[in-house]
C-alpha positions, 0 to 999 in steps of 0.5 A, spaced: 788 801 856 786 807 854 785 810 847 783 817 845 778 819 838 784 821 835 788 814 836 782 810 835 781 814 827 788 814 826 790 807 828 785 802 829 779 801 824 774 806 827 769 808 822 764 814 823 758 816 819 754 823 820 750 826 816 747 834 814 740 837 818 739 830 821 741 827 829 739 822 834 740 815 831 737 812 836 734 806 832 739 801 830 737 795 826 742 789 824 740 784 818 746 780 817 743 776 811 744 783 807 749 786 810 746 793 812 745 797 819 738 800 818 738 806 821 732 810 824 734 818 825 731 826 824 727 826 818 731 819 816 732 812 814 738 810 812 742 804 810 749 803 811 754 798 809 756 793 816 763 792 813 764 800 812 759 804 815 763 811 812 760 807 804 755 805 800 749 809 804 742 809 801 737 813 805 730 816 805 727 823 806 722 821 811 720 829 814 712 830 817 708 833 812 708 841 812 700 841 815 702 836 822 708 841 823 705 847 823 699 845 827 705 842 832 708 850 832 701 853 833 701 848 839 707 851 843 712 846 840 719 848 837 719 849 829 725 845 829 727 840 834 720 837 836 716 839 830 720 834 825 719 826 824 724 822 829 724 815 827 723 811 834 723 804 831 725 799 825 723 792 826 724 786 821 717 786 818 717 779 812 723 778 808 723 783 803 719 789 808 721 793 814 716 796 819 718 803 821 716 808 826 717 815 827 714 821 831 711 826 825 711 832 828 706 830 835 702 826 829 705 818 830 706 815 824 708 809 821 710 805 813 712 799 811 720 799 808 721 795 802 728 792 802 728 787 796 729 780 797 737 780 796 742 785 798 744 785 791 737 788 790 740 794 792 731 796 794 730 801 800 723 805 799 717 806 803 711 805 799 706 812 801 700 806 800 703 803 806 703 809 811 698 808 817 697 812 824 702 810 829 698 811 836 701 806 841 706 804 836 711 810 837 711 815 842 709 823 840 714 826 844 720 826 841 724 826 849 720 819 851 722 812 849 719 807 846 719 799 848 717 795 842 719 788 839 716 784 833 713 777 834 710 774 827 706 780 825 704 783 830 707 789 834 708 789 842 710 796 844 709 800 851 709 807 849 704 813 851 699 813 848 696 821 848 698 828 847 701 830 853 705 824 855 701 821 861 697 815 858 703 810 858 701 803 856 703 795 853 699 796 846 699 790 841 697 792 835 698 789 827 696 782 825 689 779 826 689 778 833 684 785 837 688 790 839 690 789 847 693 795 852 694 795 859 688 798 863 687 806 863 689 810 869 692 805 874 697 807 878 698 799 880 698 796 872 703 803 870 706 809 875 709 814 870 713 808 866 720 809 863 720 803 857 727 800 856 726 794 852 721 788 851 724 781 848 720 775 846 722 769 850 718 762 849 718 758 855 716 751 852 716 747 845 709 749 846 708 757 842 702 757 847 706 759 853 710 764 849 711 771 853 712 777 852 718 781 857 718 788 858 723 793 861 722 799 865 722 803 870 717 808 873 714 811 880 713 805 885 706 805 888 708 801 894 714 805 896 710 808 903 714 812 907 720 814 903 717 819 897 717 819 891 721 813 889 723 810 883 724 801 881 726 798 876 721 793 873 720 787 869 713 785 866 711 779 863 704 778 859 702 772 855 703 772 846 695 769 846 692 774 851 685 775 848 683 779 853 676 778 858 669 777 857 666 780 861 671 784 865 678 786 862 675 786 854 681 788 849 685 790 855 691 784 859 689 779 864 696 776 863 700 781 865 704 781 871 710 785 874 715 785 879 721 790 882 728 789 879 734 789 884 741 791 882 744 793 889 752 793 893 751 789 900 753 793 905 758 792 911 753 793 916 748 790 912 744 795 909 745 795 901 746 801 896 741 801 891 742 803 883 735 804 882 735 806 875 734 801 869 737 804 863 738 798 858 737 791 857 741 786 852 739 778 853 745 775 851 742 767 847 745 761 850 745 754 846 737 753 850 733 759 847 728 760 853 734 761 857 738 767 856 742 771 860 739 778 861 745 783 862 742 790 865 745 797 866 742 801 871 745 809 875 742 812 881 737 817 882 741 819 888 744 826 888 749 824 895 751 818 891 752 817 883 755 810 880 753 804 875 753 797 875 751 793 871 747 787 874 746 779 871 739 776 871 737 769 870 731 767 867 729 762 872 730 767 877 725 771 874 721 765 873 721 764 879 719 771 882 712 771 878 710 764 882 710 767 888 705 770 892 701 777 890 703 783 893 697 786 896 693 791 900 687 791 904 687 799 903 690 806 903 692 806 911 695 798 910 701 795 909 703 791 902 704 784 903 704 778 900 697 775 899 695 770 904 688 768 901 686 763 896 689 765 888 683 762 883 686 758 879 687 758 874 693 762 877 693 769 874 699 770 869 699 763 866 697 763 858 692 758 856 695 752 854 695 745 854 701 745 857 699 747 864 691 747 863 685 746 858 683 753 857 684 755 850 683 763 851 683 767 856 676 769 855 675 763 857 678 765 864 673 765 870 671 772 872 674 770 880 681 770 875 679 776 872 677 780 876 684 779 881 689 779 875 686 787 874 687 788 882 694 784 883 698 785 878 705 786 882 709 781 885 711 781 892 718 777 892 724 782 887 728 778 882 735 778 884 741 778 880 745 771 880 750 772 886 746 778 890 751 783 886 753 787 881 758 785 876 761 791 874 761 797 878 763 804 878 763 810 883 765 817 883 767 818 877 764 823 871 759 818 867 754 814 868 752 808 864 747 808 858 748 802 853 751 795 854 752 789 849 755 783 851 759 778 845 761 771 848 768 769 846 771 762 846 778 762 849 784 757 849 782 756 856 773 756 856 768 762 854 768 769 857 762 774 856 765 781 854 761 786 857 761 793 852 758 798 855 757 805 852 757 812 857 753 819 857 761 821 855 761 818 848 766 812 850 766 805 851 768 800 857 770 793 854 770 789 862 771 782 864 770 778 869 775 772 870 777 768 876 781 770 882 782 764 885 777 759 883 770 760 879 767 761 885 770 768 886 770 772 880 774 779 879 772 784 874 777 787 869 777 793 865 780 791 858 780 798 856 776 804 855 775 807 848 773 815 846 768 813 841 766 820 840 769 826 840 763 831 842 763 826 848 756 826 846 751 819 850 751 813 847 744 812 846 744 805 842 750 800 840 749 793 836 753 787 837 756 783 830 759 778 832 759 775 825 763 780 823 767 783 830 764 789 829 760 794 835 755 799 832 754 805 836 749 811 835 749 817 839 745 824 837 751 826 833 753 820 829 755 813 828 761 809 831 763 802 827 769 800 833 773 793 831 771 788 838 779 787 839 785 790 837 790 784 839 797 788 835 797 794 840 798 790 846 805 790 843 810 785 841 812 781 848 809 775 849 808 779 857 804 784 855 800 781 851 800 776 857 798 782 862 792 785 857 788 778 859 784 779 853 780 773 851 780 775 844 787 775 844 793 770 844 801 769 844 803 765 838 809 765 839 811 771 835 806 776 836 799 778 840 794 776 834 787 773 836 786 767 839 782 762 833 779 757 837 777 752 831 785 753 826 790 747 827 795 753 829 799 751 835 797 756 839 800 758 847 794 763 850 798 767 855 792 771 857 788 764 861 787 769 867 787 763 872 794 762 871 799 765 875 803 770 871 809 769 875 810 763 872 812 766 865 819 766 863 823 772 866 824 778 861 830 779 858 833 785 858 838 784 854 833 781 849 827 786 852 830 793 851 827 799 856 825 806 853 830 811 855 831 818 855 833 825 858 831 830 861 833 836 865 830 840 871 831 847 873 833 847 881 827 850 886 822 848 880 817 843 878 819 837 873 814 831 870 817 824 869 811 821 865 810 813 865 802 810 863 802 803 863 797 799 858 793 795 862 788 799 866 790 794 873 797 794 873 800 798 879 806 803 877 811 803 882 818 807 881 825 807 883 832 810 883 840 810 882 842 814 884 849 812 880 849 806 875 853 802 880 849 804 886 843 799 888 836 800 886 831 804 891 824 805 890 822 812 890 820 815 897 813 819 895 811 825 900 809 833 900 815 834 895 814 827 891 807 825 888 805 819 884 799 821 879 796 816 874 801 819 868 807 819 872 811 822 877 810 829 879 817 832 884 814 839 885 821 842 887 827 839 884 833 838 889 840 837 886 840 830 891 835 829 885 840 827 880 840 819 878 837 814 873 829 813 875 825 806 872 818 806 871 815 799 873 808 796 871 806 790 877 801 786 876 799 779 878 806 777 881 809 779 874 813 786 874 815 790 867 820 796 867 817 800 862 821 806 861 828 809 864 828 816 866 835 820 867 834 826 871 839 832 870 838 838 875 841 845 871 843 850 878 838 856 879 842 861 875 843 865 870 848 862 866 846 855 867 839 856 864 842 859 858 846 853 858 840 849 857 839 845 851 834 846 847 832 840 845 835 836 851 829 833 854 827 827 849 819 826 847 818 818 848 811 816 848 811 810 853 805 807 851 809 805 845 813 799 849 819 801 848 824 802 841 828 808 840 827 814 843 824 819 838 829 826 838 827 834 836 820 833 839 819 838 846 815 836 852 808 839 852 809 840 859 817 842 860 817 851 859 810 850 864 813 846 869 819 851 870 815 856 872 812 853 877 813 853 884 819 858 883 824 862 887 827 867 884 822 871 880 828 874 875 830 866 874 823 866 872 823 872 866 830 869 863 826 863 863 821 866 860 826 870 855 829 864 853 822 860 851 821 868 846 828 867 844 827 860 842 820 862 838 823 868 836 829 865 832 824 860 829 820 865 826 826 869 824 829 862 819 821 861 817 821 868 814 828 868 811 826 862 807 820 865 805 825 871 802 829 868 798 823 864 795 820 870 793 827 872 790 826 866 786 819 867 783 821 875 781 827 872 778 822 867 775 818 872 772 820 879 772 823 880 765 822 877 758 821 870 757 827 867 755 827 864 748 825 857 747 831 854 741 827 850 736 826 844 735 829 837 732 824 833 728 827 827 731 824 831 739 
């Protein structure tokens, strides 16, 4: 299902903010507990209500001192686009403080937002003695990302750390712990990264074995021979990382990374490549060191353009950094796996009881050291489950940029509904269900929203599945979208069969949303395993088909509109050609074509005659959706005359059915007269009638307007009437 901006403002509980002089909402933080979405923006902080995102603003005025942006002016940058504060990143610091970032006009800095202990506190403030320098905390360059996540009280952030936007690296910073990056100007730790995302994941009961995950993508040093090529990375380093002694000091001996693989196997045993990491969502499962990762990744290719969305596990990835090395012996060799002998204890493990008794890593021979600094890549790529994608697009306008996943209990087992947001400004809601068993799933594209009517690109989204909310933040504003809207599935139990939509379910008198834990008896027509052909059959006396007229001028163009709600369902079309005749589907040729809206006859034909049904196929089950009667008016003079003005009947098909709503003229009617047409002369009477038409209605509009202008000099011209006195009883 497709629903426009427009539709999703009137109808379905989609709220907006924006606000003057600022953009770019990049920074979105949820807090549940409160009830707000914290947002970072251009020269703000603001603080939005998670019930509605439209009320109950509070918000800071956070901009660059004047003296940073006029030293940021004389250095060649824009007064007004780069020379400001954009807020990169907020982060849950205590219970009653946020950590925030922001770009200061080329100078990072960073404060401490204190938001009170309770939501009723009504606290949104930065302290000035709170406000500290933001190197490698936040980017300095407003174009470039920043990857961060806080852990207790300490900050992992992969950012560029200089000027110019060439010192990238993983910083740890705030806390007790010394400051730690990656090593400066190695093309084998860092090559021109692209941060994403960073997560923290425990990997035991022990803290000690904490890790730290980022998300990137950058410049691969081991793709030889094929130029400059882009792969998508995961890294991994160690939460107690303190450095080396003697080599490595206050730099990381626990970091490791390895390529990221989301690719389409080929029929001749090549793979087609997205190689573009663009975001990242762990999705928490009942074991917390085990969640799913849910990736979104583009090509780079300008001959082929797509978006997949890949699923990783985290035993895969586990498994990719306790195989071999990758290694080179010199500029002329080869990458290979490492065949010699790794010091123990292996790179990349954390000090810990657990798997050793090293207490720091400045603790770890100089042989470990010294092959962590010249082996930070792993050999084998992490996979996603299955060997493939679980949702593809090609050759279509957009590309993915966000995703957010809710997992959603039905009548018939969980489902993870994938969100995924575009450079379009809109929002995909995509299953994967069984196609015939568990073992050969199928992706389904439930609907496909216009969030923002600028199209601009979704550059972050939120998920609540408290509150059923999706929070959306573009450079223009921000979107607050309701994760289901059961009632526009109409009120057949078929159709809401046909959306297999887990949210949804029939209760026996309406599509409404499936309640896993009511004592409601509920009969959940959307199990995507179950045949559809076995539900009861439509009664059509029961069932009552739209329908409506429309008359078509010989030799020209008519339109027969037909849009289905689901998105999988296969329009097919048949004809009467008198009521008592049989039905026959509709033979398409150069003259008869069959689009995505309906049914286009390019040259109507007087054997055109007869009653047209729209029928919605899907899984076995067939739904007619509309009935169309086809009138052809003969190509003369005195025919097009005779034309009824208001004769073709406007019905929306989308609306399921219901009475046909009269008086209102297809868009399309007077324009596909004109096309294809034979006869030019037929064409300016055509034309004659259309002004006559407008021309007629203008005339009514302006008689009514005199003879509202004859009352108000009747009104007002003259002495006022005297008024009669009083009564003492009025």
């Amino acid at each position: 299902m497709k629903l426009s901006y427009k539709e999703l403002q009137q109808f379905h509980g989609v709220r907006r903010f924006e606000l003057e002089r600022s953009c770019c909402f990049s920074a979105l933080l949820l807090d549940e507990e409160r009830g707000r979405l914290f947002v970072g923006a251009k020269n703000f902080l603001l603080s939005l209500s998670l019930d509605n995102i439209a009320k109950q603003e509070h918000k800071i005025y956070w901009p660059a001192p004047v003296d940073w942006r006029e030293e940021c002016n004389w250095a060649g940058k824009d007064i007004t686009s780069d020379c400001v504060n954009y807020v990169k990143i907020v982060h849950h610091y205590n219970r009653t403080h946020l950590y925030a970032c922001g770009t200061g006009a080329f100078h990072p800095t960073c404060a401490f937002v204190e938001v009170g202990h309770r939501m009723e506190d009504h606290v949104f403030r930065i302290d000035p003695s709170k406000v500290e320098d933001g190197k490698g905390k936040s980017p300095y360059d407003p174009r470039h990302n920043a990857a961060s996540v806080l852990v207790g009280d300490e900050l992992y952030a992969g950012v560029a750390t200089d000027l110019m936007g060439r010192d990238f690296t993983i910083f740890r910073s705030l806390g007790k712990r010394p400051s730690i990056r990656t090593e400066q100007h190695d093309s084998r730790w860092l090559n021109e990264p692209k941060f994403v995302g960073s997560f923290w994941v425990p990997e035991s009961e022990n803290p000690d074995d904490d890790k730290i995950f980022f998300f990137f993508r950058e410049t691969a040093v081991e793709a030889q021979g094929l130029g400059k090529s882009t792969y998508s990375r995961i890294g991994q380093l160690c939460r107690n990382d303190m450095g080396g002694q003697r080599s490595l000091v206050n730099k990381w001996t626990t970091f490791l990374k390895t390529r990221l693989i989301c690719s389409v196997p080929g029929a001749d045993g090549s793979d087609t490549y997205f190689d573009e990491l663009r975001d990242v969502f762990l999705l928490q499962t009942r074991d917390r060191k085990n969640p799913l990762v849910y990736t979104v990744f583009s090509t780079s290719s300008s001959v082929f353009k797509g978006s997949a969305v890949c699923l990783y596990s985290m035993n895969d990835i586990r498994r990719a950094f306790l195989g071999p090395f990758a290694h080179k012996e010199g500029p002329n060799y080869q990458w290979v796996p490492f065949q010699g002998k790794v010091p123990y204890p292996r790179p990349g493990m954390c000090p810990s009881k657990t798997f050793g008794s090293f207490e720091s890593t400045k603790g770890f021979p100089d042989d470990v050291i010294q092959f962590a600094r010249h082996h930070p890549l792993m050999y084998n790529p992490v996979y996603p489950m299955s060997r493939r994608p679980v949702f593809v697009r090609t050759n279509v306008d957009y590309s993915f940029t966000q995703i957010a996943v809710d997992r959603v209990s039905a009548a018939d087992g969980q489902y993870d509904v994938m969100f995924i947001g575009t450079d379009k400004g809109t929002i995909l809601k995509v299953i994967n269900v069984p196609k015939e068993s568990w073992n050969n799933m199928e992706e389904l594209l439930l609907e496909e929203l216009e969030v923002f009517k600028d199209a601009s690109s979704i550059i972050n989204m939120q998920i609540s599945s408290k509150r059923q909310q999706l929070y959306v933040g573009s450079d223009t504003g921000i979107a607050q979208v309701p994760l289901h809207r059961c009632s526009v599935y109409g009120k057949a139990c078929a159709e809401c069969c046909l959306a297999r939509d887990p949210y949804c379910a029939w209760d026996g008198t309406s599509c409404t949303r499936y309640l896993p834990n009511t004592k409601r008896s509920v009969l959940n027509y959307s199990r995507p395993i179950m045949s559809l052909s076995l539900l009861p059959p439509v009664d059509h006396h029961k069932h009552r088909v739209a329908e409506r007229k429309l008359y078509g001028v010989e030799g020209s163009s008519t339109f027969l509109e037909c849009i289905p709600k689901s998105l999988q369902a296969r329009v097919t079309w048949t004809f009467q050609k008198h009521p008592q005749n049989p039905r026959e589907e509709v033979r398409l040729d150069d003259r008869v074509l069959q689009t995505d809206r309906g049914l286009l006859i390019r040259r109507v034909l007087k054997r055109d005659i007869g009653i047209y049904q729209c029928h919605a196929m899907e899984h076995g089950f067939t739904q007619t959706l509309l009935g169309i009667t086809l009138e052809v008016v003969p190509s003369t003079s005195s025919s097009v005359s005779n034309l009824p003005s208001d004769a073709p009947v406007r019905l929306d098909p989308r609306s399921g059915g219901g009475p046909p709503v009269t008086n209102q003229k297809l868009w399309y009617r007077d324009f596909m007269q004109l096309v294809d047409h034979p006869n030019l002369s037929t064409v300016d009477q055509i034309c004659e009638q259309v002004w006559a038409r407008k021309n007629a209605a203008n005339k009514k509009w302006k008689h009514l307007q005199e003879i509202r202008k004859g009352r108000n000099r009747r009104t007002h011209d003259g002495k006022p009437n005297p008024r009669a006195p009083r009564s003492a009883g009025e």
